[in-house]
C-alpha positions as CSV (number, residue, x, y, z in Angstrom):
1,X,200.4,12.3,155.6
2,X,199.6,8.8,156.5
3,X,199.6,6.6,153.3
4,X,195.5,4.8,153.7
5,X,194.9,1.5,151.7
6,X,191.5,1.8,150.3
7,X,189.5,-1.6,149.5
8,X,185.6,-0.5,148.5
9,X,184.8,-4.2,147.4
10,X,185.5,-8.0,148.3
11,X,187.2,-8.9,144.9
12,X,190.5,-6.5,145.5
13,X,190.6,-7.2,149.3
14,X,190.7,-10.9,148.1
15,X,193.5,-10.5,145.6
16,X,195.3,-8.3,148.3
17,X,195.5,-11.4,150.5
18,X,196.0,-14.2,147.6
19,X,192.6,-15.7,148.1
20,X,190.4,-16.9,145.3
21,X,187.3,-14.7,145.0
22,X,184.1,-17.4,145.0
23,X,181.1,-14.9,145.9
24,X,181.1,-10.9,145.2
25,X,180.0,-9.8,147.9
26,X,181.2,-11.8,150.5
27,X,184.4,-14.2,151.5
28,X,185.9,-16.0,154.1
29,X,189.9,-15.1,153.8
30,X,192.6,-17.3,155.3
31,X,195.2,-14.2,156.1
32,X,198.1,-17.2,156.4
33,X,198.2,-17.4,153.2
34,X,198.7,-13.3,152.5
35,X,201.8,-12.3,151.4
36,X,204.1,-10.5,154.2
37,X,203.4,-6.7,154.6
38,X,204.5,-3.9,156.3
39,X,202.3,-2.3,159.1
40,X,199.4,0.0,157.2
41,X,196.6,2.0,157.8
42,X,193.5,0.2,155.6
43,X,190.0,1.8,155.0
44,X,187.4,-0.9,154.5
45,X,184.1,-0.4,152.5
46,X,182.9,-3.2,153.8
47,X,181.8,-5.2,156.8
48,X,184.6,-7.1,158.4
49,X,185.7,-9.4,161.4
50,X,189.1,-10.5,162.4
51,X,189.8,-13.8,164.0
52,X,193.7,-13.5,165.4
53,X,195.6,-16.6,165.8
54,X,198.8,-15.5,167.0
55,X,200.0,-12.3,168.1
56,X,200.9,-9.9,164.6
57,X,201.0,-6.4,165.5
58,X,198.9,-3.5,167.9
59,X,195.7,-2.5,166.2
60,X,194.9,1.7,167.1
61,X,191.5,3.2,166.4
62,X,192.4,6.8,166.3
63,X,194.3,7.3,170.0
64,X,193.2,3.8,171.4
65,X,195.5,0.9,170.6
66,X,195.1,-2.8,171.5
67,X,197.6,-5.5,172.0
68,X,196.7,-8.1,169.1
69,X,196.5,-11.6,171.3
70,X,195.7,-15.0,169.9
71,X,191.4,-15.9,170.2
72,X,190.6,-12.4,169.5
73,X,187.9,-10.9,167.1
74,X,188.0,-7.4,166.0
75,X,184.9,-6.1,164.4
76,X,185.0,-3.0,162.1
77,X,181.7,-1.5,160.1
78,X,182.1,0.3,156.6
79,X,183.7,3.3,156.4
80,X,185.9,2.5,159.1
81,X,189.8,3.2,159.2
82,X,192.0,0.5,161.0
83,X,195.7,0.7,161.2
84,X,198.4,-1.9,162.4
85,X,201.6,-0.7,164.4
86,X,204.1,-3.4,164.4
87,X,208.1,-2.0,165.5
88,X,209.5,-5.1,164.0
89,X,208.6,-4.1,160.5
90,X,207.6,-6.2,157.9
91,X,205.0,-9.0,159.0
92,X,203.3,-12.1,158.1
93,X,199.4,-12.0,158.9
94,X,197.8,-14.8,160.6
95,X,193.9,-16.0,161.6
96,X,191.0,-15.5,159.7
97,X,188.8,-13.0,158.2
98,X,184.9,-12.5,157.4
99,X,183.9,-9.6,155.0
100,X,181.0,-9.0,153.4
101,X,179.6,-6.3,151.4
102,X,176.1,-4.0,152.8
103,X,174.8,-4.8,149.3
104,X,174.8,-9.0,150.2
105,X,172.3,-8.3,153.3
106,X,170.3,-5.5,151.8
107,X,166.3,-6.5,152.2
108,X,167.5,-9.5,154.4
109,X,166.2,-9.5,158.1
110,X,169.8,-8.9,159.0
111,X,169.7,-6.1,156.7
112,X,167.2,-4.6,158.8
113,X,168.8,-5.5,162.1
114,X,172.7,-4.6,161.7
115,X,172.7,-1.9,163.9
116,X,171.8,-3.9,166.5
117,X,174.7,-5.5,166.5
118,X,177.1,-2.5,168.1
119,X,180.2,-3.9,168.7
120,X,180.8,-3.4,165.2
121,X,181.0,0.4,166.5
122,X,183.6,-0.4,169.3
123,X,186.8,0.2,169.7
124,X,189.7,-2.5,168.8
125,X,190.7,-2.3,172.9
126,X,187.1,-3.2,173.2
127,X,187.4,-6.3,171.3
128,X,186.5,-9.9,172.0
129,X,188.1,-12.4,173.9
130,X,187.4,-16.2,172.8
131,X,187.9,-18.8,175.2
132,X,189.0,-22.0,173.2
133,X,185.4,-23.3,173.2
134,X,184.2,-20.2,171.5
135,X,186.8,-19.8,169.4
136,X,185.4,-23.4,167.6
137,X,182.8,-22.3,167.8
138,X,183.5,-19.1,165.5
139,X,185.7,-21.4,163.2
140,X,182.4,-23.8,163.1
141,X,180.4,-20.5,162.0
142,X,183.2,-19.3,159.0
143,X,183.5,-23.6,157.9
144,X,179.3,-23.3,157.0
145,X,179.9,-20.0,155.1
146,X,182.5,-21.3,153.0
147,X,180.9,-24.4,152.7
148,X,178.2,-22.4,151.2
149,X,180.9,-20.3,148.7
150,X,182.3,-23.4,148.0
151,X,179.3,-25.0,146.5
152,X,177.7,-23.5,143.6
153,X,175.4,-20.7,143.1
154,X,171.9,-21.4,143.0
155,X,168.5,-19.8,144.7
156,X,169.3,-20.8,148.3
157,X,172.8,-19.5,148.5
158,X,172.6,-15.6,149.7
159,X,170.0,-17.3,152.0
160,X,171.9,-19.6,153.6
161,X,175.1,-17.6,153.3
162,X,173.3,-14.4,154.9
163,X,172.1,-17.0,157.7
164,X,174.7,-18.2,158.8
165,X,176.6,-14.8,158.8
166,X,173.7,-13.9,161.4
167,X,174.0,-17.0,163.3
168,X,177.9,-16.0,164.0
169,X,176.9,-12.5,164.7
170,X,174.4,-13.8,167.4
171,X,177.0,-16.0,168.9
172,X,178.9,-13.2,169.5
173,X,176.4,-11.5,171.5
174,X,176.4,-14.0,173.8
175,X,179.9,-13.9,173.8
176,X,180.0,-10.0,174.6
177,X,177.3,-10.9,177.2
178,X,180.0,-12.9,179.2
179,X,182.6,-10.9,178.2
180,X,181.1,-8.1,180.1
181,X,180.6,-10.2,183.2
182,X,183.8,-11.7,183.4
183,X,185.1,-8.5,183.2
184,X,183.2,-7.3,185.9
185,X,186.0,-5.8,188.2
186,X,186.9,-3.9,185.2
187,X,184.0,-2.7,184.9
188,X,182.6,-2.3,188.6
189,X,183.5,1.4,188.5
190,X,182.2,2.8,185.4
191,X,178.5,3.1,186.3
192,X,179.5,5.6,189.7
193,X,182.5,7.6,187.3
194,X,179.3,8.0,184.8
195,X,177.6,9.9,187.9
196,X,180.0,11.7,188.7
197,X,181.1,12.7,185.5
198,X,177.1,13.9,185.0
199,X,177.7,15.9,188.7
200,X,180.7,17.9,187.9
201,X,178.9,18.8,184.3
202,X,176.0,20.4,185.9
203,X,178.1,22.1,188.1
204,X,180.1,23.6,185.6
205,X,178.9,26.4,182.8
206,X,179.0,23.6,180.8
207,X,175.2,23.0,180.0
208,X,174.9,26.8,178.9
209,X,178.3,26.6,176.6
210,X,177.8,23.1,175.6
211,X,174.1,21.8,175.9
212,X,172.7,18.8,177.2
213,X,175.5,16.4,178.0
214,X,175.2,13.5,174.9
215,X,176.5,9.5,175.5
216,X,178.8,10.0,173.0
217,X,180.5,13.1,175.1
218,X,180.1,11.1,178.1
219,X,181.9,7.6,177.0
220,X,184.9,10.1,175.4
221,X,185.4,11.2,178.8
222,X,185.6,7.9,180.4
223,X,188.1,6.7,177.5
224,X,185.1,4.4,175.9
225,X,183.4,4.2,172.4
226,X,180.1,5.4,172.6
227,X,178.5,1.6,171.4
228,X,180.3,0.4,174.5
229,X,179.8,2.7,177.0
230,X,175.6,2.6,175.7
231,X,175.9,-1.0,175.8
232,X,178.1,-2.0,179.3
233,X,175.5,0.9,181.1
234,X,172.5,-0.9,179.9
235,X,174.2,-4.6,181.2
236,X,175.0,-2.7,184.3
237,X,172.0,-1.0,185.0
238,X,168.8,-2.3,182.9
239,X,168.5,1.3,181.5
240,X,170.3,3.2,178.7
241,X,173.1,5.6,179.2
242,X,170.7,8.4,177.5
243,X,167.9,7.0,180.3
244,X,170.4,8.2,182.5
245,X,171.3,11.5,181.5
246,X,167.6,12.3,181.2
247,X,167.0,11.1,184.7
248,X,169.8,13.3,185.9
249,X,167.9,16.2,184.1
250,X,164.7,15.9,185.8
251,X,165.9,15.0,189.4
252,X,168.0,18.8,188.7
253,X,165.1,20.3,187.8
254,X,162.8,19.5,190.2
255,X,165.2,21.1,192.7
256,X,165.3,24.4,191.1
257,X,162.0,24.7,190.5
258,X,161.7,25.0,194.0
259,X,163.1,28.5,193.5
260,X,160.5,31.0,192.7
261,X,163.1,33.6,192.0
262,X,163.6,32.1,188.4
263,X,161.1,31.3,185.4
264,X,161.0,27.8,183.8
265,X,162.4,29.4,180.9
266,X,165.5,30.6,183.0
267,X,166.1,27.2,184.6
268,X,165.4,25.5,180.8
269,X,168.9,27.3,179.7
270,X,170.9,26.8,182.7
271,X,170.2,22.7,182.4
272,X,171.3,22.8,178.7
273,X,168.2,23.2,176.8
274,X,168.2,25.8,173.9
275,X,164.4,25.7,173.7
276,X,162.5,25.8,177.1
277,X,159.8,24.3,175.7
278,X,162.0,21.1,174.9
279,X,162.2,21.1,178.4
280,X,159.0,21.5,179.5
281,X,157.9,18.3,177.6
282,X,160.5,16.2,178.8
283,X,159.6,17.0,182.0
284,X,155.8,16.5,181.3
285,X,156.7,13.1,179.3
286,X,159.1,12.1,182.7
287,X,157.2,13.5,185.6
288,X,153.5,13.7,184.1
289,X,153.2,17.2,185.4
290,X,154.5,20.4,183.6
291,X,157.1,22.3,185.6
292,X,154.9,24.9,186.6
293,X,152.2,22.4,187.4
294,X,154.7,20.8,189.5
295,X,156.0,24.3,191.2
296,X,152.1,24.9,192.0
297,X,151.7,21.4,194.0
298,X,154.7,21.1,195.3
């Protein structure tokens, strides 16, 4: 079995990398000055983001690997499990690290708004690419936080610490923003793949076996995580990947309601629903007619 490193607070990941522990919950790591290690599989219990200098290793997410380049951040929620895959062996660690524990944002407006930051939910081949503008800009962000670990603790520090952690975070949506557009060849197909994934569903007895088709089945087809599959559809299209799937329902439906010869029930289990009447108000909420309504006028 595949030996995990577990680190559930700041203080041990700290000592694990040789770097002075100023705050509890939170630290800016300098992974130069880490002790060489051999490739490992670490679980973190805590938030934390990887700024890559130089080349040190592939990263792998379960199946999906991603070549480690230089300007590259890597952004990995609690809970998660990220291993490093290096053939030359032992290995010196370079760039930067954020972490910071859930408890250090808890009641804080970025507390309440973390989950809207999803690329903590992508993949590492889904990561970031800096240009070197952003890149100082992300170096700019980590100075003021350890600025702010660096100076002593009063009634302004979590604050300003928490604030400044959100300002990087928000830099990086703009970041993904481009990221998405300059990768725009890349990702010129995905939107008419995601249709025709939805067509060959419905045509299979996969709806009656399976159910409704769900994002997250849909973005493990097409080799995605389901944050950035939800996330590159929306940028694409203006509406969500679910939006989608739901739209793909209905337009189905109203063609076999057409067909007298089965019951609303009967066409309810063949789209995927295990309750017809789940159906029937989606269809009300989507069409503003039930479906029998909408067999009688049409």
């Amino acid at each position: 079995m595949e030996k995990i490193i577990r680190f559930e607070n700041i203080s041990d990941y700290n000592a694990f990398n040789n770097a002075e522990t100023l705050h509890p919950l939170v630290s800016i790591i300098n992974l130069s000055n880490a002790a060489p290690r051999c490739p490992e599989s670490t679980y973190f219990g805590f938030y934390t983001v990887f700024l890559k200098d130089v080349k040190c290793g592939d990263l792998r997410y379960g199946k999906n690997t991603y070549d480690y380049q230089e300007g590259t951040l890597v952004f990995i929620a609690p809970g998660q499990v990220l291993t490093v895959e290096n053939s030359a062996g032992v290995y010196q660690p370079m760039g930067y690290a954020l972490v910071f524990h859930p408890d250090l944002i808890h009641g804080t407006m970025l507390g309440r708004h973390i989950q809207d930051y999803t690329f903590f939910g992508y993949q590492s081949n889904e990561a970031l690419h800096l240009s070197e503008r952003e890149r100082k800009i992300v170096l700019d962000c980590f100075s003021k936080i350890e600025y702010e670990l660096e100076h002593a603790i009063d009634k302004h520090s979590r604050n300003l610490i928490v604030a400044n952690i959100e300002l990087f975070l928000n830099y990086c949506l703009r970041f993904y923003d481009r990221q998405f557009i300059t990768r725009d060849k890349v990702h010129k197909g995905i939107v008419g793949s995601f249709e025709q994934l939805l067509n060959s569903y419905f045509h299979t007895d996969k709806p009656q076996e399976m159910g409704l088709p769900t994002v997250a089945y849909c973005a493990n087809e097409m080799n995605l995580s389901a944050n950035y599959f939800g996330d590159l559809i929306k940028k694409e299209t203006g509406k969500t990947a679910h939006e989608h799937i739901q739209a793909k329902v209905i337009d189905l439906a109203k063609e076999k309601i057409f067909d007298h010869s089965r019951s609303v029930s009967e066409i309810a289990y063949e789209l995927g629903f295990k309750y017809p009447q789940h159906f029937t108000r989606l269809f009300k909420q989507k069409v503003g007619q039930s479906p029998n309504e909408y067999r009688g006028l049409n």
